[in-house]
N, C-alpha and C positions, 0 to 999 in steps of 0.2 A: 320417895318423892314421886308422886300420881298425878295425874288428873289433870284438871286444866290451870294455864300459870297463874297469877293475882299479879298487875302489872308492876315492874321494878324487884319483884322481888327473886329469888335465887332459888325460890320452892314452891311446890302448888300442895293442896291436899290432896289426899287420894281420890281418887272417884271411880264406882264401879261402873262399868257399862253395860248391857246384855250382849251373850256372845253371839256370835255370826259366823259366816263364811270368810275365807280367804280372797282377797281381790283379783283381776287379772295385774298380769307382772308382766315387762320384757326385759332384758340382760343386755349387759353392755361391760362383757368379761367378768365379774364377779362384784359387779353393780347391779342391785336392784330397784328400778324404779317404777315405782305405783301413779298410775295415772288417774285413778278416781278422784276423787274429793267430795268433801257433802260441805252445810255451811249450817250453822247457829248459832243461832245472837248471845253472845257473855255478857254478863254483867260490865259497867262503866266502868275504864281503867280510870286508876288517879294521874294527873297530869303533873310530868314532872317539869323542876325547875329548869329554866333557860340556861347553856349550858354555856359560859363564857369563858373565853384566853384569852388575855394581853396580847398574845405572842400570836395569833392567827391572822390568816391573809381572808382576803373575801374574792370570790367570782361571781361573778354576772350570767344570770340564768337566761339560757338561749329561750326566745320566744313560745318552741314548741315546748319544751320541756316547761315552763311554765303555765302553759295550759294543764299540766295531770294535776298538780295541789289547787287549781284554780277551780276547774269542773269537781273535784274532789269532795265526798260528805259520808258520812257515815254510813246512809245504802249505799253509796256507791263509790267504793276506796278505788283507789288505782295505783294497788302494791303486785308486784309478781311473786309467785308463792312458788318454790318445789320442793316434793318431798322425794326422799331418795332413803334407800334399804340397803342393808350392808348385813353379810354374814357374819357372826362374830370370829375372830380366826380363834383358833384352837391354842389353849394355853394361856389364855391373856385375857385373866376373868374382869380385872377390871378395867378395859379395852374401853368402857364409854369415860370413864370417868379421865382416863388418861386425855383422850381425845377434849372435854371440854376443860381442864385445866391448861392444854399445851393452847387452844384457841384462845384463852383469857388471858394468857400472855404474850401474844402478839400487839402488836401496832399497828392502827387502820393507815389504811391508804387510801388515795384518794381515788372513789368519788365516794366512798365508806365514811368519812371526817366530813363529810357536808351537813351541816345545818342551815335550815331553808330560814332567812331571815325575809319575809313579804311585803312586810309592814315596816312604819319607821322611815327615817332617813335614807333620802336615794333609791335607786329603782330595786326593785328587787333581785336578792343575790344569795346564795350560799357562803356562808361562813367556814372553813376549813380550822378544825378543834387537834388538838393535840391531846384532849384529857376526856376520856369514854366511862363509861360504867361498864363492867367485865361481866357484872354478874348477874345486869340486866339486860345486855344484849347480845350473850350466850348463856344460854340456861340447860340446866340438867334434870330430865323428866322420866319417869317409868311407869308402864301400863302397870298394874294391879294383877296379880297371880291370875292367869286364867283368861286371861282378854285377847280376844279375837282383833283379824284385821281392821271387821267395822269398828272396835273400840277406838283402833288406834287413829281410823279415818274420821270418826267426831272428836279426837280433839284435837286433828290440826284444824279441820273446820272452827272450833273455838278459836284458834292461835291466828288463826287464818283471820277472821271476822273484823277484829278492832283496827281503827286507820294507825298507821304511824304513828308514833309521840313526835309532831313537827319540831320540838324544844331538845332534841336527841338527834344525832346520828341515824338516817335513813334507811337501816336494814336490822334484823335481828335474827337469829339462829335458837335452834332448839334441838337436844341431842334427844333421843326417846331413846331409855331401854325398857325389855320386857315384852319386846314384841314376837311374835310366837314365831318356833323353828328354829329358837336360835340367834335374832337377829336383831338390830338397833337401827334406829332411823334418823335421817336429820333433816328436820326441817327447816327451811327459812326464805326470807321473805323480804323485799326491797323496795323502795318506792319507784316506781316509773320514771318520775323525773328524772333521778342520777342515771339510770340506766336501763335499754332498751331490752326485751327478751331477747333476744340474740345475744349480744355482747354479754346478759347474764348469764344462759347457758357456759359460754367460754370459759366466763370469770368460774363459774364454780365446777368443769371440766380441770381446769388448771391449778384447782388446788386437791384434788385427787389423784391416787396413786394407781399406776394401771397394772400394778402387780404385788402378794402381798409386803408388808414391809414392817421390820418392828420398832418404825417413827411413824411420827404422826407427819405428814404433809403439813408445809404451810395452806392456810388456806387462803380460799378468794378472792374476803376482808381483806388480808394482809398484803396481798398481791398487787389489789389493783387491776386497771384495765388494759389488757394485750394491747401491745403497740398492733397497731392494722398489715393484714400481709400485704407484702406489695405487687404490688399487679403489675399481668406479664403486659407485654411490648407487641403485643399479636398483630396483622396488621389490618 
């Protein structure tokens, strides 16, 4: 499994890229995270069906957060993206594949279960879904024998590029192996509305382990958003 995804689906073809150099990197204990990015245009995803429960509640979308799907278009999406680097640990060859089946069995949380309903009856709100697609909003990718860091940085640029499927759950993840030194990547990417770069950093801080470990963490999906610290009484 290579190259750039085909939307919905659980596999992309191969795709070779020309090799490159290695990017700048900084560490955060045996976190690697790559802060470059490049961007280009994929082919049209297919737009998936509207995604309905009986059983779901709906929320009312605050003002601001209403303005990102609203300014929102094709040039100019308003999803947060990060990509993050992970050494493989030793002994645990199939250490990705672990990692995107333990995700596909989780449960979202909210604000991961929001479907943005705009249109229609009453003012605009999010819809709260109990029933996801696993295998299209975690996926399982690997560079091509030989592929440099710029490889791996034009296809999140691909992954990066297309707006949300608004008819879906507002985030998506991508596990990359095959990435040189050793090491596997995970991408993913969320829309603005549900949530603010800050609070994402958190959410996806908090579903990582800060030492090695032979389970997989819940992750950020599943988590949800940290109740707020509370603030001192200074005077």
């Amino acid at each position: 499994m290579a190259g750039r995804a085909a939307s919905g689906a659980s596999s992309a073809r191969e795709r070779n890229y020309p090799r490159g150099t290695a990017p700048a990197q900084f560490a955060l204990g045996d976190l690697r995270i790559d802060p470059q990015s490049a961007r280009r245009r994929p082919p049209a995803a297919r737009r998936a069906p509207a995604i309905r429960d009986a059983s779901s509640t709906t929320r009312s979308i605050p003002p601001l957060d209403l303005l990102w799907p609203l300014i929102e278009s094709p040039g100019n999406t308003t999803h947060l993206g990060a990509l993050l680097l992970f050494k493989k640990p030793a002994g645990r060859r199939p250490v990705v594949r672990e990692i995107v089946e333990a995700y596909r069995a989780e449960r979202l949380a909210p604000p991961f279960n929001y479907v943005p309903e705009l249109l229609g009856v009453g003012a605009p709100h999010f819809r709260e879904v109990a029933n996801w697609d696993p295998r299209y909003h975690i996926q399982h990718q690997a560079l091509p024998a030989g592929a440099s860091y710029d490889d791996l940085l034009r296809l999140v640029a691909d992954l990066d590029e297309p707006m949300p499927d608004r008819h879906r759950p507002l985030f998506r993840c991508w596990l990359i192996d095959g990435v040189p030194g050793g090491r596997f990547a995970l991408y993913t990417k969320t829309h603005h509305s549900i949530m603010d770069g800050a609070t994402g950093m958190q959410v996806l801080y908090a579903g990582l382990a800060k030492s090695a470990r032979h389970t997989v963490p819940t992750p950020g999906f599943a988590l949800g958003v940290p109740a707020p610290l509370p603030q001192s009484s200074g005077s």
